[in-house]
VOLUMKE-229659 format. One line per 10 residues: their letters; for each residue x, y, z of C-alpha. Coordinates in Angstrom, 2 decimals. Layout:
<vexkes>
a	X,Y,Z | ... .
</vexkes>
This chain:
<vexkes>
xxxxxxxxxx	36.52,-52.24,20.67 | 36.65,-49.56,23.28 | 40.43,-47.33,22.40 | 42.71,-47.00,25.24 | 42.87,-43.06,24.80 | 39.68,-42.93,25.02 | 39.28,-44.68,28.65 | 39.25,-42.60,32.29 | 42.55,-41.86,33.29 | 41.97,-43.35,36.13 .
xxxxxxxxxx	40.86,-46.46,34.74 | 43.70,-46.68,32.40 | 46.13,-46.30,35.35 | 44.45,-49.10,37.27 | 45.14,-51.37,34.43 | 48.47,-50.74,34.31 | 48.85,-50.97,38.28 | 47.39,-54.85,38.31 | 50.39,-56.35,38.86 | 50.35,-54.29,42.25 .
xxxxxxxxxx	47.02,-55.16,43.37 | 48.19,-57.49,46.63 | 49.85,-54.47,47.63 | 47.44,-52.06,46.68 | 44.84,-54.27,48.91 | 47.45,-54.32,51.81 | 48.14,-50.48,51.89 | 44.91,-49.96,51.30 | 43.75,-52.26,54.31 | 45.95,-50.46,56.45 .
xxxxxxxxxx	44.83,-47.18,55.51 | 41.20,-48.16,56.60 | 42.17,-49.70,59.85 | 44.14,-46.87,60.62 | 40.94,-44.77,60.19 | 39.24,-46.49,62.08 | 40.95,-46.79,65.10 | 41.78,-43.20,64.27 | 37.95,-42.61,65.00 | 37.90,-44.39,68.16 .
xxxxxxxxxx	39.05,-41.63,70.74 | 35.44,-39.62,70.46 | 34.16,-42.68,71.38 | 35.92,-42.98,74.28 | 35.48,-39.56,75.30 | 31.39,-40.37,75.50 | 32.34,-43.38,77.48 | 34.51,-41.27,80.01 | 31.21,-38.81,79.84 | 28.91,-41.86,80.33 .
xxxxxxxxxx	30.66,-43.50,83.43 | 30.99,-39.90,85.20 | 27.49,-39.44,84.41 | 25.92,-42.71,85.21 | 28.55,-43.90,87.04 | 27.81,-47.75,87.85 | 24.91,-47.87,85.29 | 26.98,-46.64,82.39 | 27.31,-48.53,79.54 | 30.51,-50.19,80.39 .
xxxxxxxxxx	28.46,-50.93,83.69 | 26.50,-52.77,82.02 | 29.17,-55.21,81.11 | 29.90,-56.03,84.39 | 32.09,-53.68,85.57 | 30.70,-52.01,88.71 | 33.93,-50.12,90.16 | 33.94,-46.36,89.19 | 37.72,-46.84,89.28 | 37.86,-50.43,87.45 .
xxxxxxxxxx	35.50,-48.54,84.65 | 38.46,-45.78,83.83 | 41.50,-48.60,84.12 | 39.39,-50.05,81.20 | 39.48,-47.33,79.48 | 42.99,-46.42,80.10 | 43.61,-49.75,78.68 | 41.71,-49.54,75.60 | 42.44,-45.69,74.83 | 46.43,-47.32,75.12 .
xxxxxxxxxx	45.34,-50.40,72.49 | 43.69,-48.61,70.47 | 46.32,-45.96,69.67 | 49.01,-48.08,69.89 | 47.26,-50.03,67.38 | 46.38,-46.95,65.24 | 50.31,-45.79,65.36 | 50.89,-49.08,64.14 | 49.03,-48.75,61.18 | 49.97,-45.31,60.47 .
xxxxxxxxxx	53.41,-46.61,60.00 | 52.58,-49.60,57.93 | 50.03,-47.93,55.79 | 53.01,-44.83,55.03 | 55.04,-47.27,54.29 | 53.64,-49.42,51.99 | 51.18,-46.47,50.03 | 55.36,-44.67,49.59 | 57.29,-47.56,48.70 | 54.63,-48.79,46.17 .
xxxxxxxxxx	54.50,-45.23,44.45 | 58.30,-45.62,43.91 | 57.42,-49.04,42.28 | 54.81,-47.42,40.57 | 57.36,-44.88,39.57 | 60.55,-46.78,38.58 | 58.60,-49.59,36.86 | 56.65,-46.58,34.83 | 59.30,-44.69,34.09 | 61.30,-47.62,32.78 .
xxxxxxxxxx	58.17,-49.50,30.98 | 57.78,-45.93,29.13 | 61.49,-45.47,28.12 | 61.75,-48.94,26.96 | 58.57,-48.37,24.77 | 60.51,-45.09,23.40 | 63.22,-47.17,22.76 | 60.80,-49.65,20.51 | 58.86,-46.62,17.98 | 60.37,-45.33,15.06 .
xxxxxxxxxx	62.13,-42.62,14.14 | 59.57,-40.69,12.52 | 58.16,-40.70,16.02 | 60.80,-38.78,17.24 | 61.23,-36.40,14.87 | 57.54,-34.72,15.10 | 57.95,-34.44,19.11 | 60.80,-32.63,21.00 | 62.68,-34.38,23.25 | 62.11,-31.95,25.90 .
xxxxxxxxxx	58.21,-32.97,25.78 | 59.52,-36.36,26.04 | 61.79,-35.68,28.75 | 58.85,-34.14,30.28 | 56.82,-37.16,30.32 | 59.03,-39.62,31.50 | 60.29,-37.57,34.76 | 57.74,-34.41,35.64 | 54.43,-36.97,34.62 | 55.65,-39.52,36.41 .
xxxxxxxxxx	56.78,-37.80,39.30 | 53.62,-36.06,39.90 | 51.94,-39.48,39.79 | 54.28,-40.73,42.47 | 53.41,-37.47,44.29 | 49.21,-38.37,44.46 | 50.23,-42.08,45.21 | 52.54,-41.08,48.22 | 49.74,-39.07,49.87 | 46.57,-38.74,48.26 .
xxxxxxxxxx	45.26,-42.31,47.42 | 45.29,-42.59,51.63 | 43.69,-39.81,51.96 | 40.90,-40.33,49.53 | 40.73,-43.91,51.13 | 40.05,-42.76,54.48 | 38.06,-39.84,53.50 | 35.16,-42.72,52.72 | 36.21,-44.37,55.78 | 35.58,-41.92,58.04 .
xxxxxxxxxx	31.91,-41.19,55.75 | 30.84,-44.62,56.01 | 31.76,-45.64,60.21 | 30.59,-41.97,61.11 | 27.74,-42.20,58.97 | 26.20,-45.29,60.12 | 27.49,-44.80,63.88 | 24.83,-41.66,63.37 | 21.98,-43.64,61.99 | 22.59,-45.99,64.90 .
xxxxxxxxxx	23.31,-43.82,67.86 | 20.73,-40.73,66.53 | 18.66,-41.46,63.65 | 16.90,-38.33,63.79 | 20.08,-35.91,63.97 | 21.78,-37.96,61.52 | 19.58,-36.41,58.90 | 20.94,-32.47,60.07 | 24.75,-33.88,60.02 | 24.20,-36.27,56.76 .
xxxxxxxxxx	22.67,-33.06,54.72 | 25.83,-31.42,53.60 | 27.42,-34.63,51.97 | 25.53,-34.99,48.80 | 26.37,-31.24,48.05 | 29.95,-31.99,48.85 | 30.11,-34.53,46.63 | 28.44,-32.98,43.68 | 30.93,-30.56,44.46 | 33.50,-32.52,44.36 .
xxxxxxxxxx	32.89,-34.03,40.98 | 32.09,-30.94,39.06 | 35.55,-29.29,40.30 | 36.89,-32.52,38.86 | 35.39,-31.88,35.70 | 36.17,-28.43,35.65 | 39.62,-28.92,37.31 | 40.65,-31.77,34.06 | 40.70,-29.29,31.17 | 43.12,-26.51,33.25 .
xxxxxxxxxx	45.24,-29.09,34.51 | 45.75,-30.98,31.32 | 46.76,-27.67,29.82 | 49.52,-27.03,32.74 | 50.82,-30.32,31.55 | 51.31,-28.97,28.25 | 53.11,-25.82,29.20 | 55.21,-28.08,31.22 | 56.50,-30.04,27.92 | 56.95,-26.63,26.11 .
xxxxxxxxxx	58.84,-25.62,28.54 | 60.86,-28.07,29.01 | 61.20,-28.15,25.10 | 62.68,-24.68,25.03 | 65.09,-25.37,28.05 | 66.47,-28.71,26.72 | 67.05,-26.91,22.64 | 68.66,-23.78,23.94 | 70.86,-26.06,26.80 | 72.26,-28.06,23.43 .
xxxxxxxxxx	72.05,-25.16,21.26 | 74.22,-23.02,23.57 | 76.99,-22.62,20.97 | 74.92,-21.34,18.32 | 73.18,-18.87,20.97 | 76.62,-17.61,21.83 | 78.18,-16.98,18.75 | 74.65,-15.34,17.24 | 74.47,-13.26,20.49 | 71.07,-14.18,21.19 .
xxxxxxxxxx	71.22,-14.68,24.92 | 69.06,-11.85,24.96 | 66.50,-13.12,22.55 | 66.51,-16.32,24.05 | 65.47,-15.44,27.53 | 62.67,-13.45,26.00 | 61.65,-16.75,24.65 | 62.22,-18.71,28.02 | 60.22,-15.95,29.93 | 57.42,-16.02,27.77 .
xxxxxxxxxx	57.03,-20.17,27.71 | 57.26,-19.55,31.96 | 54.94,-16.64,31.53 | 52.53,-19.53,29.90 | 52.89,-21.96,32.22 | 52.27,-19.82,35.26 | 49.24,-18.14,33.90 | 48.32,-21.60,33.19 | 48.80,-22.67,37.03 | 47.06,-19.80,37.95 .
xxxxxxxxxx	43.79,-20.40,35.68 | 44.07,-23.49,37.79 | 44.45,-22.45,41.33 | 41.83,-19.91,40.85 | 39.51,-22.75,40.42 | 40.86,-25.23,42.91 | 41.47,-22.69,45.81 | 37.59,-22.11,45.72 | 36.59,-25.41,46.79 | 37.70,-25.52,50.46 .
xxxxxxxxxx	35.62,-21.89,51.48 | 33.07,-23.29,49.87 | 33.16,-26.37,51.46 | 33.31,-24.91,54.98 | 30.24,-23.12,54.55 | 28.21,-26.59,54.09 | 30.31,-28.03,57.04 | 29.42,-25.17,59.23 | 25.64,-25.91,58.51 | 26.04,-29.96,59.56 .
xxxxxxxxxx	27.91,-29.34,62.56 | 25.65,-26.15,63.64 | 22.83,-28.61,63.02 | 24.13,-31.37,65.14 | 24.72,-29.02,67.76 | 21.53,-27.18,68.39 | 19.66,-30.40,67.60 | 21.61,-32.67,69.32 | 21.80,-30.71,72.66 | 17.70,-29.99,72.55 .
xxxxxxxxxx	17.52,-33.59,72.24 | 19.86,-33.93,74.97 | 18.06,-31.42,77.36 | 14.78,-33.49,76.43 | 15.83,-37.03,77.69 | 15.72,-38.12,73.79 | 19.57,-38.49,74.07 | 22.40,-39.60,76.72 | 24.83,-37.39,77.65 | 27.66,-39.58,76.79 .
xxxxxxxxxx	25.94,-40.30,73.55 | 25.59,-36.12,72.69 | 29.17,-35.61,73.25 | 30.33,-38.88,70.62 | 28.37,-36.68,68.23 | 29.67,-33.72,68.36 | 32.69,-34.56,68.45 | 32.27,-36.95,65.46 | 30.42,-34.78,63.85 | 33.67,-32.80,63.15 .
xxxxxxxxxx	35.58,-35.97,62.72 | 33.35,-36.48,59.78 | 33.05,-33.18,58.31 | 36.29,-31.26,58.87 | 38.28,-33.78,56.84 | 36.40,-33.16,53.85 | 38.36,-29.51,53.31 | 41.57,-31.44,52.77 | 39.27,-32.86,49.55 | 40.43,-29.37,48.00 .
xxxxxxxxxx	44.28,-30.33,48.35 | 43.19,-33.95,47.87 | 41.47,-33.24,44.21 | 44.27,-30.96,43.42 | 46.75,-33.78,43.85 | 44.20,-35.90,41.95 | 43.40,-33.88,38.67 | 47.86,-33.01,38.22 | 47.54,-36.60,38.70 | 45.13,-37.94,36.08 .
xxxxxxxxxx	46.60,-35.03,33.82 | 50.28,-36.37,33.97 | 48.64,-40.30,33.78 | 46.86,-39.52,30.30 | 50.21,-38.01,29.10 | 52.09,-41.01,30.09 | 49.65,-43.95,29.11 | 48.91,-41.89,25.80 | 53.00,-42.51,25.56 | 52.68,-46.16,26.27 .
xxxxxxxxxx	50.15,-46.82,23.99 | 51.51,-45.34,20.70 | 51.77,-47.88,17.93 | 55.02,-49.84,17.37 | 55.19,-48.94,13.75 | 58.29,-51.21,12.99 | 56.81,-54.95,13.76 | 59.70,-56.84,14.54 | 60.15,-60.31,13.39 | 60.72,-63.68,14.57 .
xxxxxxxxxx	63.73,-64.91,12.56 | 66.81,-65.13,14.72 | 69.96,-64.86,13.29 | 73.65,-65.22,14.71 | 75.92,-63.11,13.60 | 78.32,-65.51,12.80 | 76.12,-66.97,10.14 | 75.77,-63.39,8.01 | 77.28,-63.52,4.99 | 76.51,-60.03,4.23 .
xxxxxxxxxx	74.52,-60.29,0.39 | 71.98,-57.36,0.68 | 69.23,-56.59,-1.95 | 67.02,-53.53,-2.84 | 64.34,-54.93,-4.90 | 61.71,-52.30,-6.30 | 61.75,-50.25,-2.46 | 59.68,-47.28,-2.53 | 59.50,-45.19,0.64 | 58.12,-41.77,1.20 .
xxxxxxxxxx	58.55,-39.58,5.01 | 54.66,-38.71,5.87 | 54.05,-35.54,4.55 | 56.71,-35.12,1.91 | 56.93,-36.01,-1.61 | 58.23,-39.26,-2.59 | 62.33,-40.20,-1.26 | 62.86,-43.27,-2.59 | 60.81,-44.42,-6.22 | 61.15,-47.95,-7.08 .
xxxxxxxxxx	64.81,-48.45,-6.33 | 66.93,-51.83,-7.01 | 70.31,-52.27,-6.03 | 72.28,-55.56,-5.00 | 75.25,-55.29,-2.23 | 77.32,-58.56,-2.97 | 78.81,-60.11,0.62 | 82.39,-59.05,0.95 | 82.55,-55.99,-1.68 | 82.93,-52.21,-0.71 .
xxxxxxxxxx	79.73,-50.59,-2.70 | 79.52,-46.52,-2.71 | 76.19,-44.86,-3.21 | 76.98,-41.18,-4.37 | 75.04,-38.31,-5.38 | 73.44,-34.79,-4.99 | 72.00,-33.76,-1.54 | 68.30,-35.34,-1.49 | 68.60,-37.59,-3.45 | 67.85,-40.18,-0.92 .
xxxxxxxxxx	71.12,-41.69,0.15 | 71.09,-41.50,3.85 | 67.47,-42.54,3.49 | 68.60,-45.94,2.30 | 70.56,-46.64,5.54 | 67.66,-45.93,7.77 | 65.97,-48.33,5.38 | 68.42,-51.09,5.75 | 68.64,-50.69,9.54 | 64.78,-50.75,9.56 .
xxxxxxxxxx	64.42,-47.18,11.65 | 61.38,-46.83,8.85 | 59.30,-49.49,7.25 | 59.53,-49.73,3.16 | 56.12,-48.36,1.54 | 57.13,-50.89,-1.22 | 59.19,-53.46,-2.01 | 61.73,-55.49,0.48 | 64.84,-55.03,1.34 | 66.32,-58.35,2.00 .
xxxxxxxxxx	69.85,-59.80,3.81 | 71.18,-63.30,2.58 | 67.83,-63.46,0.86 | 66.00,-63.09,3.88 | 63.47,-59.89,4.06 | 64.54,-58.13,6.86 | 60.62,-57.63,7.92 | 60.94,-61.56,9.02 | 64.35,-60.68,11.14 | 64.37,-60.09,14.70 .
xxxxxxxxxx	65.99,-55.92,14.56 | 67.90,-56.70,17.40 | 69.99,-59.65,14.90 | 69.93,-57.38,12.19 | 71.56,-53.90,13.84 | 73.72,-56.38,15.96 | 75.05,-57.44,12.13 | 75.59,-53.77,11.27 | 78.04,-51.58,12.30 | 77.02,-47.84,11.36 .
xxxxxxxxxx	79.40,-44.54,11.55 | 77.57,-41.61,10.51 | 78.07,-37.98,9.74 | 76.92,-36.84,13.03 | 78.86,-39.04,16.00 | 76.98,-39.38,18.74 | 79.02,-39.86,22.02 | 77.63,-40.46,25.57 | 79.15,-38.33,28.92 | 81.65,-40.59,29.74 .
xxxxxxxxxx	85.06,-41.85,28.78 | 86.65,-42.36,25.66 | 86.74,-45.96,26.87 | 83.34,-46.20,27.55 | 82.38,-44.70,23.94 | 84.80,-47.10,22.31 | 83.22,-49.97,23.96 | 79.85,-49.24,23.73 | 77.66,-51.92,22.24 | 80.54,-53.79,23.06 .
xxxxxxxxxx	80.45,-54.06,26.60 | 82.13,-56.80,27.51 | 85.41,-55.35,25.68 | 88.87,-55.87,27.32 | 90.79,-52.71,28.04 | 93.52,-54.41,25.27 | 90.78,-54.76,22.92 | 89.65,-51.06,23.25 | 93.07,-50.32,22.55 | 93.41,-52.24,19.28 .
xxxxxxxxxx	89.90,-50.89,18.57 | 91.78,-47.60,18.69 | 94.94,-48.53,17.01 | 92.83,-49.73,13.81 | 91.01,-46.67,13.57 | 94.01,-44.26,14.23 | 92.64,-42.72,17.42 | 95.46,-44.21,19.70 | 97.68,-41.48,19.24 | 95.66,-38.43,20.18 .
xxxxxxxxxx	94.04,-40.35,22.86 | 97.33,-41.34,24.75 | 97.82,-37.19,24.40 | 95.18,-36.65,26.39 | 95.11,-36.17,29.78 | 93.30,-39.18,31.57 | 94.27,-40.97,28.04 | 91.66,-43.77,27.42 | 89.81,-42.71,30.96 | 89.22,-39.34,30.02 .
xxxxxxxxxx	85.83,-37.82,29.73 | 85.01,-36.60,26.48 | 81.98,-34.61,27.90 | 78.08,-34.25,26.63 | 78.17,-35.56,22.99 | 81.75,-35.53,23.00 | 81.96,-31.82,23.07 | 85.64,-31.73,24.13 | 86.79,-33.54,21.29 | 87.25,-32.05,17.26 .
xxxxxxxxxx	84.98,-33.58,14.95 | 87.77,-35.51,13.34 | 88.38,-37.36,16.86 | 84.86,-37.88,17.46 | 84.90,-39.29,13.82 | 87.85,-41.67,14.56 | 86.37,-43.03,18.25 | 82.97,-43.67,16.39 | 84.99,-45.57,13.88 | 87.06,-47.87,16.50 .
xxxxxxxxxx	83.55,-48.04,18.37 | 82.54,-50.22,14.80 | 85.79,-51.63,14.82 | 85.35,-53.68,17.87 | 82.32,-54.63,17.32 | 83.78,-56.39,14.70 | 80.15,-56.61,12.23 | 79.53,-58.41,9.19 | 78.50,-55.71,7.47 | 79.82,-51.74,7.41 .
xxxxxxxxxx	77.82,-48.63,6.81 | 79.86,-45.57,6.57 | 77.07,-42.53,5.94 | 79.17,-39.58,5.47 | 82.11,-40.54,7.46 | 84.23,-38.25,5.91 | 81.86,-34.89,5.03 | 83.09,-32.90,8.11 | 86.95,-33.26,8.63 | 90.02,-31.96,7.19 .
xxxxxxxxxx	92.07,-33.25,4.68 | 95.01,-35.21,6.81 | 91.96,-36.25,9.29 | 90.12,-37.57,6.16 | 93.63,-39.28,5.41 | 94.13,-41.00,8.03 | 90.49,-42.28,8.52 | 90.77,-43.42,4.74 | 93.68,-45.39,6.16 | 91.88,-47.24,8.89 .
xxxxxxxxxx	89.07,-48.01,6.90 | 91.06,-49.38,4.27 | 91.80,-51.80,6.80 | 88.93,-52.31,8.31 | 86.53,-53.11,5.23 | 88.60,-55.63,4.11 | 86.38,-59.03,3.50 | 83.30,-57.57,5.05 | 80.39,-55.66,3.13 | 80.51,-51.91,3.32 .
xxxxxxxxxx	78.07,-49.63,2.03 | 79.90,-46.24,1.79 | 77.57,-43.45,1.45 | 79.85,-40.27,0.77 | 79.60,-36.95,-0.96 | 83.36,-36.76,-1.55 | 83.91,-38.85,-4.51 | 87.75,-39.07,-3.63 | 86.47,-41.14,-0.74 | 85.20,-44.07,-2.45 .
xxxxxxxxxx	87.40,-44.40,-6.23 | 88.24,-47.61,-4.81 | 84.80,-48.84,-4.07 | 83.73,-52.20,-6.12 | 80.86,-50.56,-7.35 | 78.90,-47.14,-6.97 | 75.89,-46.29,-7.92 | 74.62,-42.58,-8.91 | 71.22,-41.64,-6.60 | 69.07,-38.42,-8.09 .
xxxxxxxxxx	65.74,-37.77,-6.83 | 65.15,-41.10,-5.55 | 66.23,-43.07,-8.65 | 69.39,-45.06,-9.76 | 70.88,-42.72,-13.18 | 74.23,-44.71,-12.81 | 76.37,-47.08,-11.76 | 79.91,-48.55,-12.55 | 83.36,-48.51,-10.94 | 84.96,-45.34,-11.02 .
xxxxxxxxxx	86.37,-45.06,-13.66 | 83.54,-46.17,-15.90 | 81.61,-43.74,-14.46 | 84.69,-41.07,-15.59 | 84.13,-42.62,-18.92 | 81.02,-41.34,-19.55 | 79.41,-37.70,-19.93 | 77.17,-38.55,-16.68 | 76.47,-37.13,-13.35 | 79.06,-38.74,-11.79 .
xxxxxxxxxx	81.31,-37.26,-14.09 | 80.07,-33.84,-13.55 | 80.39,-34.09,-9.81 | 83.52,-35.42,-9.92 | 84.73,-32.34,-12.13 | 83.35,-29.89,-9.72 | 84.72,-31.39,-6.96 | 88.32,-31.68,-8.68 | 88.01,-27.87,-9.49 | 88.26,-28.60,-13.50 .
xxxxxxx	85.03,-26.50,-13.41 | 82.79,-24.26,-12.03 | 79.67,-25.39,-9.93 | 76.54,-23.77,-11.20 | 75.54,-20.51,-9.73 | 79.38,-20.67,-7.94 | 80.75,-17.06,-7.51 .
</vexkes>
């Protein structure tokens, strides 16, 4: 079976277009009528030549029209059809080739992000998002870019070859040959620049992503730039990634910019040809007047056109380049296949079992090593332990980001592998370490995931998790906008919206991963409070590093290097000379951590 990657660009783009091929035919139809009726004015001029010349034996003459006078009032009239007609398809064919490339473009754009949305984490984490970002609106806007223009003009480019072509075999057979010469050489020409063109142009694409890279990690890395004064050393590193991508361009142009000189050099010979030849054929009788001066003027109808191929195959090759990077995109693997067991939320109970789950990140050492853990429904469970020893790891687990290596992971003794993911993450409500928060109000960021969410609801949301207060200080209050991840808020209020965002989504099940590593000690308080609350009657997995955070828990268990050493409620775990134990002396001061100062 024949890979995607490894298919034309081209070809891979006309698969994806099928669903456009009426209109495709219809622009395209328009595009060649346009052409052709585009063609018909030389023609008309050797008529004009032919009735002055041969007056009432001209060829329209010979159609029954013997007035000199009734002979131009034809052609009047079919010099004004024809171009009306030809303005008429002008119009259609720019609008249809434009408004399909924004199809093209939303529907691409959109079919891309929502496979994004579908691959795993792991995904994510070896690319930058600025390469990403890159794909999805640069690629796909320089494909818009060849579909709003070039596709016509490549269309009527063969047009033009084929009616002027044959109307030389027909009218001149043997100056055809003199005009005709120059096309196979154009051709060949065409198609090596192409192959030349690919490699230089796929490599601008490149530098595009880096760059973007670079701009989109220093725009949300501005703080750290700013307080390590390195604005300097940072625009160092932006001029050298522009540096890269113009030398790339220029590697380019120097190539493509060649093609059109070249190009007029085997025009000039066709149309020289037709010229000299022509007219001596002329001069000898061999050829009408009227029909001499069709062919020359033709003849650069036919040939001049093909210098736009420079601009044309320009258009093309950023094209193709930008079309690999974007089908390459859609056809990465869904590593996470999702399953076909629905499940209301309503119906979770919220039992959740580890049984014998190994899982390793590619190209590390082993996270997770044969791990069992049961998660009654209903009971507050803590999972506690030394940094790396796989705790966070176990929530990405549960909420299937990654797949297990070994083992299953089931919920209500169902293996979540079988579960649709959208059921399952609908049935979990996650607050982690690092809140996320979108531009927008602290409204909006309550209530997302919850969209549907009353303004009163938001509020109780907020009540619950002890966020009403400061919010009402603000000034918009529940309508204010809390910025680009939140950045006008403290960590402590982005902590407490993320927690009323879980709140009102009101899940069966509560995952709290780190929720209280990065705030101060009345901020901790107070979330403790609302959480309290909150995980009453509904499982919650708490993974924490304070230990004062979860003494209340049912159960915790003691994660080091992957493993299970312990578990117990608190203060079993006090009640023995274990890990948990020692942490919990450290963190209580009683003594010092090893290697402390």
């Amino acid at each position: 079976m024949v890979s995607p990657s490894s298919l034309n660009p081209l070809h891979r783009l006309l698969r994806y277009g099928h669903r456009y091929r009426h209109r495709i035919w219809q622009a395209s139809l328009c595009s060649v009528l346009n052409k052709t009726f585009d063609l018909a004015p030389p023609v008309l001029i050797g008529l004009a030549v032919d009735v002055v010349v041969k007056q009432q034996n001209s060829w329209i003459g010979h159609w029954g029209i013997r007035s000199i006078t009734t002979q131009f009032m034809a052609l009047a009239t079919l010099t004004v059809v024809i171009w009306g007609l030809e303005s008429l398809f002008e119009y259609a064919y720019d609008v249809l080739w434009r408004n399909l490339a924004q199809s093209i473009q939303k529907d691409l754009r959109i079919d891309a992000y929502a496979h994004l949305q579908g691959l795993d984490l792991a995904y994510f984490e070896d690319r930058s998002s600025g390469r990403l970002m890159a794909i999805l609106n640069d690629d796909i806007n320089q494909l818009e870019r060849f579909l709003d223009r070039g596709a016509n003009e490549v269309l009527q480019v063969i047009t033009t070859v084929i009616l002027i072509g044959s109307a030389f075999f027909i009218l001149a057979p043997g100056v055809a040959w003199w005009a005709m010469l120059p096309m196979p050489l154009i051709i060949w020409g065409a198609i090596a620049f192409q192959r030349l063109l690919a490699p230089r142009y796929a490599q601008v694409r490149e530098q595009v992503g880096l760059l973007n890279s670079r701009l989109a990690n220093n725009l949300a890395g501005m703080m750290t730039i700013k307080s390590f004064t390195a604005e300097a050393y940072e625009i160092d590193r932006v001029r050298a990634e522009s540096e890269a991508y113009r030398l790339s361009n220029q590697r380019a142009i120097a190539l493509s910019a060649l093609f059109i000189p070249l190009i007029r050099v085997l025009i000039l010979f066709g149309f020289t040809a037709t010229l000299v030849y022509g007219g001596l054929a002329t001069v000898a009788g061999h050829l009408a007047v009227g029909t001499y001066s069709v062919l020359v003027f033709i003849t650069q109808r036919l040939l001049w056109p093909l210098t736009r191929l420079g601009e044309t195959l320009d258009q093309y090759q950023r094209a193709m380049a930008s079309t690999q990077r974007v089908m390459d995109l859609l056809d990465s693997p869904l590593a996470i296949c999702p399953g076909q067991h629905r499940l209301a939320t309503s119906q979770i109970e919220g039992h959740i079992e580890f049984a014998d789950v190994s899982f390793t990140y590619p190209n590390r050492q082993p996270v997770l090593q044969h791990l069992s853990l049961s998660i009654p429904s209903g009971q507050t469970i803590a999972i506690v332990g030394s940094t790396g020893s796989g705790k966070s790891t176990l929530v990405k687990l549960l909420l299937r980001f990654y797949e297990v290596d070994q083992g299953r992971i089931t919920l209500d003794g169902l293996d979540l592998r079988d579960l649709n993911p959208g059921d399952l993450r609908r049935a979990i409500g996650l607050v982690s370490q690092d809140v996320f928060l979108f531009h927008g109000t602290v409204a909006e960021n309550i209530a997302y995931g919850s969209f549907e969410a009353s303004p009163e609801e938001i509020a109780w949301a907020a009540q619950m998790a002890e966020a009403d207060g400061f919010i009402q200080a603000l000034p918009q209050g529940y309508h204010t906008l809390v910025g680009e991840r939140g950045q006008k808020l403290s960590g402590g209020q982005r902590q407490r919206l993320a927690i009323a965002r879980a709140i009102l989504k009101n899940p069966p099940i509560l995952v709290l991963d780190e929720a209280t590593s990065a705030v101060d000690n009345e901020t901790e308080a107070a979330i403790q409070r609302s959480l309290e609350k909150i995980t009453q009657n509904r499982t919650t997995v708490a993974i924490a590093h304070r230990l004062s955070t979860v003494r209340k828990a049912h159960r915790i268990y003691v994660m080091e290097a992957g493993q299970l050493v312990e578990a117990g409620t608190h203060e079993e775990l006090l009640a023995q000379p274990g890990l948990y134990a020692s942490l919990w002396q450290i963190q209580m001061g009683a003594q010092v951590a090893p290697g402390a100062v």
